[in-house]
C-alpha positions as CSV (number, residue, x, y, z in Angstrom):
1,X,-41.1,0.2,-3.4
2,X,-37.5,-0.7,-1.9
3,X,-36.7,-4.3,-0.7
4,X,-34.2,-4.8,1.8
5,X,-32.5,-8.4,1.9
6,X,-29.5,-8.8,4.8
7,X,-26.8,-11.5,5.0
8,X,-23.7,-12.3,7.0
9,X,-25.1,-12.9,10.6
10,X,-24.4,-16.5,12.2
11,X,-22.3,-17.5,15.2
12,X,-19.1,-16.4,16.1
13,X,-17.2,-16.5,19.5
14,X,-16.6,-13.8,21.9
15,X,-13.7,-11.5,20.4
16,X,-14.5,-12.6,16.6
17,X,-15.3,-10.3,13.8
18,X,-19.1,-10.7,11.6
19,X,-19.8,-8.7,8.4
20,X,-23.7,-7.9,7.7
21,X,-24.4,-6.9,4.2
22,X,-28.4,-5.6,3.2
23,X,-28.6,-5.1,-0.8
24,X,-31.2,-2.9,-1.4
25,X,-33.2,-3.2,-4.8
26,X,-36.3,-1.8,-6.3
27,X,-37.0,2.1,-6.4
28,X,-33.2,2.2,-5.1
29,X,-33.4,6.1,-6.4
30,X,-35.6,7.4,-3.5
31,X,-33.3,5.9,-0.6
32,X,-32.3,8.6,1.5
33,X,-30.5,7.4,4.9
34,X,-29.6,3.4,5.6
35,X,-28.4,1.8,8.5
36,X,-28.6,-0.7,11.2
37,X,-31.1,-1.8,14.2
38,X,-30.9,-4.9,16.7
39,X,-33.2,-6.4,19.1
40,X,-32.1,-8.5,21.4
41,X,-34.4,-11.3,23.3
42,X,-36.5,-9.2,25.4
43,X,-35.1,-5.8,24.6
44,X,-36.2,-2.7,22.6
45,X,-35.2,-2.6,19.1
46,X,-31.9,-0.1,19.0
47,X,-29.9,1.8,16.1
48,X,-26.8,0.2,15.6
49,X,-25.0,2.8,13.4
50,X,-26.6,4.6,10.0
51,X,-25.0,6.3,6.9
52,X,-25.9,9.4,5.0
53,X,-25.8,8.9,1.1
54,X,-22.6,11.4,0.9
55,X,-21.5,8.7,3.8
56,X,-21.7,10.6,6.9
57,X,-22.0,8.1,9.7
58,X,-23.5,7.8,13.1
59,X,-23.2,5.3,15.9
60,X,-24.4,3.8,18.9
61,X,-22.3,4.9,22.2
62,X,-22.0,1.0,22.8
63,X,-20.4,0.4,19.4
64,X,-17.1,2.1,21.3
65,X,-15.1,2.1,18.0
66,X,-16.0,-2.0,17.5
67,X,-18.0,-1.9,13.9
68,X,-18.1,0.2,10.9
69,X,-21.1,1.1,8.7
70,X,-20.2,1.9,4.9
71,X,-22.1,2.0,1.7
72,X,-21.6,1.4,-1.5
73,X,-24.2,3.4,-3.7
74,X,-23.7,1.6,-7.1
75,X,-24.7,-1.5,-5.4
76,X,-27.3,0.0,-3.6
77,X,-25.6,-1.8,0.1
78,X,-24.8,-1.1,3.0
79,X,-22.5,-3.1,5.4
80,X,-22.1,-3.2,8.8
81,X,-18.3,-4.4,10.1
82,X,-18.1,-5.9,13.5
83,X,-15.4,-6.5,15.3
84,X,-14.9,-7.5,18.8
85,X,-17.7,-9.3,19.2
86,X,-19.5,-9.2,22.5
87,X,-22.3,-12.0,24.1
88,X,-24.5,-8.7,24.5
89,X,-23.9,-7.8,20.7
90,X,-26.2,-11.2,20.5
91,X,-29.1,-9.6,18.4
92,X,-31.2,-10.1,15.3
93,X,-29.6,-7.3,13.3
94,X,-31.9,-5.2,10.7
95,X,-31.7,-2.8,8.1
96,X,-33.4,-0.1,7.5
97,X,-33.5,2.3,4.3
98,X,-35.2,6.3,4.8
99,X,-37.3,6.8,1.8
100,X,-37.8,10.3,0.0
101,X,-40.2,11.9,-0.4
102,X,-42.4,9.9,2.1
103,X,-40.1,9.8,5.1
104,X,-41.2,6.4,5.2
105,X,-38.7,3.9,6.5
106,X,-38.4,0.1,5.0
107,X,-37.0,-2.9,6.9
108,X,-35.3,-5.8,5.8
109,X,-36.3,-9.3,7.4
110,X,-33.5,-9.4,9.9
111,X,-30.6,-11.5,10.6
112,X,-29.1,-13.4,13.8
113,X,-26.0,-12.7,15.2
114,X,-25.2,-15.1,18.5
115,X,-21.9,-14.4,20.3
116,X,-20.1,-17.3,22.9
117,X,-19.0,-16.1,25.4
């Protein structure tokens, strides 16, 4: 089994920069794809961005250039850089790690990010 544990989400001001880590650990060898999903307060959870394991990347239309997904594999993380800070990036942020062979995906417990405005 993989557990997923995220940090770096808190409150920052309209404009400001957050970064999210999510350390993965247990059966780190069948991870597949990672990334990042937010839901905000009466809203459909949404992918944020994901990364490959040879670090190809994919993002949200509404990230416009604004964060960055990376990964580092040795440490079994993945981060998600945010910059220009929006109120509607206000979300509790999750990551999520595509298992192999199952196709099963595993969810870490979630983290706030609150933008002033």
């Amino acid at each position: 089994q993989v557990q997923l544990v995220e940090s770096g989400g808190g409150l920052v001001q309209a404009g400001g920069s957050l970064r999210l880590s999510c350390a993965a650990s247990g059966s780190i060898e069948s991870i597949r794809g990672m990334g990042w999903y937010r839901q905000a307060p009466g809203k459909q959870r949404e992918l944020v961005a994901s990364i490959s394991r040879s670090h190809s990347t994919n993002y949200a239309d509404f990230v416009e250039g604004r964060f960055t997904i990376s990964r580092d594999n040795a440490k079994s993380t993945v981060y998600l850089q945010m910059n220009s800070l929006k109120a509607e990036d206000t979300a509790i942020y999750y990551c999520f790690a595509n298992i192999f062979p199952t196709g099963r995906t595993t969810w870490g417990q979630g983290t706030q990010v609150t933008v002033s405005s």
